[in-house]
Structure formats: C-alpha cells, structure tokens
C-alpha positions as CSV (number, residue, x, y, z in Angstrom):
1,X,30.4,1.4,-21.6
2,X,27.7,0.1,-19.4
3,X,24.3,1.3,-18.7
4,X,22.1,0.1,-16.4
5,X,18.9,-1.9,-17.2
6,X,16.6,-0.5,-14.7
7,X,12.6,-1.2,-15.1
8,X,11.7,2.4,-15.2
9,X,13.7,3.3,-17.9
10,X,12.8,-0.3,-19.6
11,X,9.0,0.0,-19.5
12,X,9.0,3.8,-19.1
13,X,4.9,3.3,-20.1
14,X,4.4,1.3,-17.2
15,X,5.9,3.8,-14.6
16,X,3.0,3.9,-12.3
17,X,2.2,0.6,-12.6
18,X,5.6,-0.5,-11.4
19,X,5.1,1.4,-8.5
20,X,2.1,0.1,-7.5
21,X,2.5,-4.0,-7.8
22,X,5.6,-2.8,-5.7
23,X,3.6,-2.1,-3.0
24,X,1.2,-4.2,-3.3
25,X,2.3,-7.4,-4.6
26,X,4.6,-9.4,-3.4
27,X,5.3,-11.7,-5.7
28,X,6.3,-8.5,-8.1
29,X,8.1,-6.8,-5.4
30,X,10.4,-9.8,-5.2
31,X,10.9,-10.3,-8.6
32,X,11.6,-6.2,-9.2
33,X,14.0,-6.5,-5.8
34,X,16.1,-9.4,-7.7
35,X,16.5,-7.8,-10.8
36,X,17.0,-4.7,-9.6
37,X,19.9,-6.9,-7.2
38,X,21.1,-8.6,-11.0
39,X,20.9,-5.8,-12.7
40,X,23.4,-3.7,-9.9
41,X,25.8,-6.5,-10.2
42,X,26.0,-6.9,-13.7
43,X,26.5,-3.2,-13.7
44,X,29.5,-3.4,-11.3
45,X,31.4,-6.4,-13.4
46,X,30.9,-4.1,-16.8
47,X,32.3,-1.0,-15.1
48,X,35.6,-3.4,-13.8
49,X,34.5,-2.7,-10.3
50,X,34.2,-6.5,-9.6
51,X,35.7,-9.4,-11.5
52,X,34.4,-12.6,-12.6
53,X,34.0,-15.2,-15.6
54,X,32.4,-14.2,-18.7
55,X,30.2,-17.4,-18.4
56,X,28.7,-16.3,-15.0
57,X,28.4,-12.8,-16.3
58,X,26.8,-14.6,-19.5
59,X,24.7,-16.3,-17.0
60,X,23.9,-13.5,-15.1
61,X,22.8,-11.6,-17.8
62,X,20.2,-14.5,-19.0
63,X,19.0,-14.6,-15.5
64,X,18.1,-10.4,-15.6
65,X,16.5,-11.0,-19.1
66,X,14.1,-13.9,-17.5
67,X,13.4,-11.8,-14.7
68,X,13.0,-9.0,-16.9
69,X,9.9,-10.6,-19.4
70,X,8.5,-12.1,-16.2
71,X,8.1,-8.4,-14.6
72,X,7.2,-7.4,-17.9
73,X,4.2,-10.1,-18.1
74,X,2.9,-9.1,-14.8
75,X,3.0,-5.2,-15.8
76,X,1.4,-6.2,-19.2
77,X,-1.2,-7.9,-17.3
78,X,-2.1,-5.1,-14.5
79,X,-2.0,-2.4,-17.0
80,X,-5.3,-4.5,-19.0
81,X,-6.9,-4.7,-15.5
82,X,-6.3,-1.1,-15.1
C-alpha cells in the first residue's frame, strides 16, 4: 500500500511555516508545487493507476526526496528567522 508523502504531514512542526513561504516565496512555492506534482504521480504508479518502469519510478522517487530536503532546508531556515 501507498501513502502519500505530502509536506504537511512530513514536517507537521513546520505547518505554518509551509504556508507562509507559499505565499510568499516563490522560489518555495515552486519547489512545494513540484513535489507536491512528484509526489501525486508517484502516488498514482504505487496504487496501479498508471504504469511505468521501476527505474523511472526509482528515479522519480530520488527526485521527491531532493525536492523534499531542499523544502526542508528552506523551512529549517525560516523557522530560525522566525
């Protein structure tokens, strides 16, 4: 079974923060829209709705995990500024 990666249940401590580089940066908001974009798809090919290679699944997977500690560096940072 598959479960989705979502930030807001990753970094539930950073909930607000999320929220507000969102809206007001956008270098985070398209970094959050593409893993939120990877993370839907990867979804999808777990649950059998689409089909594809297990390297490009593989590959996606490592792409949502770079994404993911990037996002997580910025929130890390806004939340000492905060």
């Amino acid at each position: 079974m598959s479960e989705k990666h979502d930030l807001v249940h990753e970094f539930p401590e950073f909930r607000q923060h999320i929220h507000q580089l969102k809206l007001t940066d956008n270098h985070f908001a398209v970094l959050f829209q593409r893993y939120h974009e990877l993370d839907h798809e990867i979804h999808r090919i777990e649950q059998g709705v689409e089909t594809t290679s297990d390297d490009y699944l593989d590959h996606q997977k490592k792409q949502r995990l770079f994404l993911k500690d990037e996002l997580f560096q910025l929130l890390q940072a806004r939340a000492e500024v905060a």
